[in-house]
C-alpha positions in Angstrom: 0.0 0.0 0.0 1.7 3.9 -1.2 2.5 5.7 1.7 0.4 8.7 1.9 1.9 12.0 4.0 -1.7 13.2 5.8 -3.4 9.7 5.8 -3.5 8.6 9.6 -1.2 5.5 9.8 -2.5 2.1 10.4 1.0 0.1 10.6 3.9 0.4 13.6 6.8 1.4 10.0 4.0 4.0 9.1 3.7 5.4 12.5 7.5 5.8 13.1 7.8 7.4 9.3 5.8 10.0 10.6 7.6 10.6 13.5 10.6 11.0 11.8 8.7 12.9 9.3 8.0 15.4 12.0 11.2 16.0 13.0 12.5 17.4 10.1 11.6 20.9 10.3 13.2 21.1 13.6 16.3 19.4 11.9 16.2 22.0 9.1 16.3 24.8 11.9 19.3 22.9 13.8 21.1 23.1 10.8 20.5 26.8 9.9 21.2 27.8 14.0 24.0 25.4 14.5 25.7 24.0 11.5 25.7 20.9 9.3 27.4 18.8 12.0 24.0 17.2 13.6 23.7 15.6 10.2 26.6 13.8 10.8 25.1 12.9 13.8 22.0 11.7 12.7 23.9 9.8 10.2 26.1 7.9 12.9 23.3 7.5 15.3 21.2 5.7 12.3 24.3 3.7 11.1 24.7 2.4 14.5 21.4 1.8 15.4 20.1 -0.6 12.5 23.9 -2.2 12.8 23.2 -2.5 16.9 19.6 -4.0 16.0 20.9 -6.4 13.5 23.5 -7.7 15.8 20.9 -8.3 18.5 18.1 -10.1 16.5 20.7 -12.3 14.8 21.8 -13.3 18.3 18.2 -13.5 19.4 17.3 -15.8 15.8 14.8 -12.9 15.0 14.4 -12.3 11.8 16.0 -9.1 10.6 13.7 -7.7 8.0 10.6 -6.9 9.8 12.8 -5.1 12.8 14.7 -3.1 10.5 11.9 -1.9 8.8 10.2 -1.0 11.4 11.9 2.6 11.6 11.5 2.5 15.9 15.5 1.9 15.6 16.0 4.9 13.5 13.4 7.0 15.9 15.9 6.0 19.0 18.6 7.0 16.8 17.6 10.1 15.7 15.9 11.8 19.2 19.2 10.6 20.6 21.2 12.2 18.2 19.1 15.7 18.8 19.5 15.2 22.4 23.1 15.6 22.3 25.7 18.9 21.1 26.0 18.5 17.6 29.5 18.7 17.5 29.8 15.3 19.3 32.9 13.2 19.3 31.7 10.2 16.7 32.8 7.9 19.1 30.7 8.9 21.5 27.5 9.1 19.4 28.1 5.7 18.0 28.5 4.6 21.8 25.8 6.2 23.2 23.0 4.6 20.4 24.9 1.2 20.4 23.7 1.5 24.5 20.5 2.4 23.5 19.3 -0.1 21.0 21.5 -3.2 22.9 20.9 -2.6 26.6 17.3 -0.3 26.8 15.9 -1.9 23.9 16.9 -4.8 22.9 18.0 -7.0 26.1 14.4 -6.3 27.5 12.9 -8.3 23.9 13.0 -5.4 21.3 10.0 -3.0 20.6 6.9 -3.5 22.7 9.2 -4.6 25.3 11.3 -2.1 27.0 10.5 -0.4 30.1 12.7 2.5 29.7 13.1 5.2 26.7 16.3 3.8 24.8 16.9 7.4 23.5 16.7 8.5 27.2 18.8 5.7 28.1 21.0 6.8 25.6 21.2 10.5 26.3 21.8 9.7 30.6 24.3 7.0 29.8 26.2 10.0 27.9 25.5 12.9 30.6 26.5 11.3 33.6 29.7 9.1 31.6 31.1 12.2 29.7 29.5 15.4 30.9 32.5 17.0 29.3 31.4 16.3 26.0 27.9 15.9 26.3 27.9 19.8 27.3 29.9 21.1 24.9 27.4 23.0 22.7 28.1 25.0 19.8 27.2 28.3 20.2 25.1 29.6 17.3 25.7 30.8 14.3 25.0 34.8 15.2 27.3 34.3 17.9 30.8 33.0 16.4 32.9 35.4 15.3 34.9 33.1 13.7 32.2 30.1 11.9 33.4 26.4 11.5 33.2 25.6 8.3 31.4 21.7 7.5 34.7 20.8 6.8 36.2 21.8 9.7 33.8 20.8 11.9 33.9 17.3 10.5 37.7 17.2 11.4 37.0 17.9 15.3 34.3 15.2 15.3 36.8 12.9 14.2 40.1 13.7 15.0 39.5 16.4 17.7 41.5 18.8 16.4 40.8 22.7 15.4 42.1 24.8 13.3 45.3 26.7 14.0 45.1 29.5 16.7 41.1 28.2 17.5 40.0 26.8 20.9 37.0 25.0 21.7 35.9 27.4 24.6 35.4 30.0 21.3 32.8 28.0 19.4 31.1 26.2 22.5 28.9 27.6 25.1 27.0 27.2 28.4 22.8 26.7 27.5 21.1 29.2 28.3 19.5 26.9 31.2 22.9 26.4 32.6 23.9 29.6 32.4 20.7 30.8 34.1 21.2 28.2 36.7 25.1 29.3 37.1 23.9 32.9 37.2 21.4 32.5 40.0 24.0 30.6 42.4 26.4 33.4 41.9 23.7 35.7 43.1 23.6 37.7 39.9 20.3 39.9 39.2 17.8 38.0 37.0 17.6 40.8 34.5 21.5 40.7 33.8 21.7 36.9 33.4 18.8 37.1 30.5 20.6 40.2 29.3 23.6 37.7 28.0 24.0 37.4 24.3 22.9 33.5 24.3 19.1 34.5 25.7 16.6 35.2 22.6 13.2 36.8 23.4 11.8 34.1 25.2 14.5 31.4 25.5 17.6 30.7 24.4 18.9 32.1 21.0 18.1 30.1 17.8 16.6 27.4 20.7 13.0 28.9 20.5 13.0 28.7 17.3 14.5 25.2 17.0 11.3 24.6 19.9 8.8 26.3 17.7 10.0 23.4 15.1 9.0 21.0 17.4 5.9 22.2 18.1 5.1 22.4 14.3 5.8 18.6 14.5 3.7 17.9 17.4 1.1 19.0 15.8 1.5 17.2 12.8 1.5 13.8 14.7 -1.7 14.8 16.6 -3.0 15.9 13.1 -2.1 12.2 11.6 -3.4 11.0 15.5 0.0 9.1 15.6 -0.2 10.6 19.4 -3.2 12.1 21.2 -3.1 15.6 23.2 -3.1 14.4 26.8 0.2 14.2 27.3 1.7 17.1 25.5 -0.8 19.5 26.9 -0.6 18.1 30.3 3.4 18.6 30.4 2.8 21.8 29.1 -0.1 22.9 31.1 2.0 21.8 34.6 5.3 23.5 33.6 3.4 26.2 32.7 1.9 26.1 36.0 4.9 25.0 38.1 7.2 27.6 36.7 4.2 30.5 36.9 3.9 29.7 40.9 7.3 30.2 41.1 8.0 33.4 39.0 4.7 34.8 40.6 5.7 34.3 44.3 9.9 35.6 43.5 10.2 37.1 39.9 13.4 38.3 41.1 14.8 34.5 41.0 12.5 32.6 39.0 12.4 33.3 35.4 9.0 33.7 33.7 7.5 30.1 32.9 7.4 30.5 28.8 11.6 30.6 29.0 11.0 26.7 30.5 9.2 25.9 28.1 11.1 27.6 24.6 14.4 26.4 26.2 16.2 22.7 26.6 14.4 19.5 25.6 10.5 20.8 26.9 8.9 20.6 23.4 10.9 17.6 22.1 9.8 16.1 25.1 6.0 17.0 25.0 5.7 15.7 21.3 8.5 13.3 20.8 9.4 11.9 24.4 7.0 11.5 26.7 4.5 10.1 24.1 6.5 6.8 22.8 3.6 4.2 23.2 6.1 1.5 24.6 7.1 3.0 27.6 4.4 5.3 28.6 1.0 4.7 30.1 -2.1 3.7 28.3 -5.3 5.0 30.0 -5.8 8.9 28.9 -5.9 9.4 32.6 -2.9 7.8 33.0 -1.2 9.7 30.5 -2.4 13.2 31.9 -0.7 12.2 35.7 2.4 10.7 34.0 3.4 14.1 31.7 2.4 15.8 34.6 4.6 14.4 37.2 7.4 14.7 34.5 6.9 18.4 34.1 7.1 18.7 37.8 10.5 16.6 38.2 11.4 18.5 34.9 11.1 22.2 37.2 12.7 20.6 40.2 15.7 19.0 38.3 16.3 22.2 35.9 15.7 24.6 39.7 16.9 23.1 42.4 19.2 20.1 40.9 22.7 19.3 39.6 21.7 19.6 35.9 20.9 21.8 33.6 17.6 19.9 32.3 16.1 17.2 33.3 14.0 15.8 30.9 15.9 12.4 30.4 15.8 12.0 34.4 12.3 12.8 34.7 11.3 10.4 31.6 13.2 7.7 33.5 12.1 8.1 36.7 8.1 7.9 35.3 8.8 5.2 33.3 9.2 3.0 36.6 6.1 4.6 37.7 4.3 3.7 34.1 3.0 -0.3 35.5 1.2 1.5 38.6 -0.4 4.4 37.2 -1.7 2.1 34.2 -2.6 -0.1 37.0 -4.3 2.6 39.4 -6.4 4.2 36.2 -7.4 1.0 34.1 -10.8 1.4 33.9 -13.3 -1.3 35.0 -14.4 -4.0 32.4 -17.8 -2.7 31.6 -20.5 -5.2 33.1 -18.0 -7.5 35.2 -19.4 -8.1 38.6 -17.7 -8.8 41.9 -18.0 -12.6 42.7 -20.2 -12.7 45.5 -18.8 -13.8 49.3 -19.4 -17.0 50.8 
């Protein structure tokens, strides 16, 4: 049967095409605000993810051509890929996917199986393991003074090296939630922390509109009901809410709630994240507490933690929680009756 772009999807390779579908115009906007390296990236992470799954079913005796086809490796792969600086050392992007589909996806019985978000997996594995490289962001484009070239970025992906005279502390940067955070424990004034050149109008620069991508995408998989809208608008709705409270009682401390949610991983999360069918809750009431209690951690992490953002954690952490709240909000089977007592 043709694939057809605005028919809803009725098969699993269908429903992951669109996905990856969706992410393309925030992909186009990474490339325009950071450079050509992501696709690099995205190229590794895929490589290494239908190599990883092959491995793994042929171990397994699966058979490889309905898995591969499936696109969920390529999904892992490419979230994954977006979750990470784009200027990533190739080893460590090949790594952190190989973890992914092996380990978080694969060792629990493939798709349909795992309890945790390999891309999630993937992304925390690389954080708390290098949190050297897996902070190193390029700064965007309207900030270099001097621009890495695709060729030149290339080279430092692979080699490490940079041109003549060029250090990596002059094409990398702080994000702008780490800089906030950083700001705010040195007791600097709100106003001249947002006032640095990396803050755009309502997040970080080139980030809100990278976010504004996503959120084109969202709606696009809501559109071809490849997701519903409980949990992105409950994630958004509660960090909305969270971070308001907050700004409301101390403005003077707690930045307005629309910067949490144009900056980090809030709107790749909403649409992308927190909605993979696998390891997130089934009941529509389930789903509305679950992206809710991950917008809460999300605030408390990003706030009052040791990181920067804490969507990964957050995902994690719910995904333990998914059994019980599927449990605790099943509905009950219409016209079943308790057996009587003896």
């Amino acid at each position: 049967m043709p694939f057809k772009l605005f028919t809803p999807p009725t098969t699993t390779p269908d429903i992951m095409l669109r996905v990856l579908l969706a992410l393309v115009p925030a992909i186009a906007v990474y490339v325009w605000v950071f450079g050509a390296a992501i696709l690099v990236s995205l190229l590794l992470a895929s490589v290494t993810a239908l190599a990883s799954e092959a491995a793994m079913l042929k171990l397994r005796r699966q058979p490889l051509k309905p898995y591969l086809t499936d696109n969920s490796a390529l999904v892992t792969a490419w979230l994954l890929a977006l979750s990470l600086p784009p200027l990533l050392p190739w080893w460590l992007i090949v790594t952190t996917t190989a973890f992914a589909i092996v380990i978080a996806k694969q060792l629990y019985g493939g798709l349909g199986n795992n309890l945790f978000n390999p891309a999630m997996v993937g992304y925390a594995v690389a954080i708390i393991a290098f949190p050297l490289q897996a902070t190193q962001w390029l700064a965007p484009d309207a900030l270099l003074t001097t621009h890495l070239n695709f060729a030149e970025q290339l080279r430092y992906m692979f080699t490490g090296s940079l041109p003549a005279g060029l250090s990596l502390d002059a094409i990398t940067m702080a994000t702008p939630l780490d800089a906030l955070k950083t700001g705010l424990r040195l007791h600097h004034p709100l106003p001249e922390i947002t006032a640095q050149p990396i803050f755009g109008k309502v997040g970080g620069l080139g980030g809100e509109i990278i976010a504004l991508a996503y959120l084109a995408g969202g709606v696009y998989l809501w559109q071809q009901r490849v997701i519903t809208w409980h949990i992105p608008l409950a994630f958004i709705g509660a960090l909305l809410l969270i971070s308001g409270v907050f700004h409301l009682a101390d403005s003077s401390r707690y930045v307005a709630p629309w910067f949490h949610l144009a900056s980090g991983a809030s709107l790749i999360a909403a649409f992308f994240i927190l909605t993979d069918p696998v390891s997130g809750p089934t009941t529509a009431k389930g789903k509305i507490i679950y992206a809710a209690s991950a917008a809460g951690l999300v605030y408390v992490i990003r706030v009052f933690g040791g990181y920067p953002d804490g969507v990964a954690f957050a995902v994690l952490l719910l995904n333990i929680c998914v059994p019980l709240i599927d449990l605790s909000t099943q509905p009950p089977v219409f016209g079943k009756k308790n057996k009587p007592k003896h």
